[in-house]
C-alpha positions, 0 to 999 in steps of 0.5 A: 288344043293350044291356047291363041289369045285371037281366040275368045273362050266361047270359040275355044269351048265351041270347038273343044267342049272340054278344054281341060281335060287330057290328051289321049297319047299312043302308047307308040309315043310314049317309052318304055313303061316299066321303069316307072312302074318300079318305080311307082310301086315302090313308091306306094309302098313307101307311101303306105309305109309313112317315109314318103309324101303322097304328093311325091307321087302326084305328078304320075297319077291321075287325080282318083287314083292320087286321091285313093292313095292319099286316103289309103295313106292316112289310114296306114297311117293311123293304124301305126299310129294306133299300134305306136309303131314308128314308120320305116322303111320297106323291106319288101322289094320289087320281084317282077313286072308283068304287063299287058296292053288292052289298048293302044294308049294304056298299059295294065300290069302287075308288080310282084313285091316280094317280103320277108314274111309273104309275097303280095302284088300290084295291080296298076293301069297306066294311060297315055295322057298329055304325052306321059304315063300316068297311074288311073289306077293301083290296088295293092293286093 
């Protein structure tokens, strides 16, 4: 709901009882969701890696999910700091996407990342808010 400022606040919260929270948008109305959920991996796991800023990410996140990574992070973070090993790029690489779309207004996939050493995936809902994807939920498995 649009703000008119002939409008006083009480009118506004009487017909939207929660002005600030997200607009619900159909998956119909929004593109295609895999580019950004390369690109979104690949930013967890740069992330979790310490060549990236959380906050770079925070557009694209709903604020749990946001707050999850930041502290998965700083952990990631002092455990290399704790074994002294500097941060550095990853050599893992997106593999796949697979997607499944329980909703209208969500999609839930999982991004296989393919290493060196073994292969892992992650899982990440994505919903349809204010007219954008936006990651509610990763689990790096």
């Amino acid at each position: 709901m649009a703000w008119h400022p002939a409008v006083s606040s009480a009118q506004r919260y009487a017909r939207d009882p929660d002005p600030g929270a997200a607009e619900r948008t159909s998956a119909d109305e929004l593109p295609d969701p895999e580019p950004l959920l390369r690109n979104l991996a690949q930013g967890v796991l740069e992330v979790l890696a310490g060549v990236r800023d959380v906050n770079q990410l925070a557009r694209w996140m709903t604020e749990d999910a946001f707050r999850s990574l930041a502290t998965r992070g700083a952990l990631a973070a002092r455990a290399r700091s704790a074994r002294g090993i500097a941060a550095s790029r990853p050599v893992q690489s997106i593999r796949s996407v697979h997607l499944g779309a329980p909703v209208d207004d969500a999609v839930e996939a999982v991004v296989v990342i393919g290493g060196p050493a073994r292969t892992r995936a992650m899982a990440i809902r994505l919903e349809g808010l204010d007219h954008r994807w936006r990651a509610s939920s990763l689990a790096l498995l």
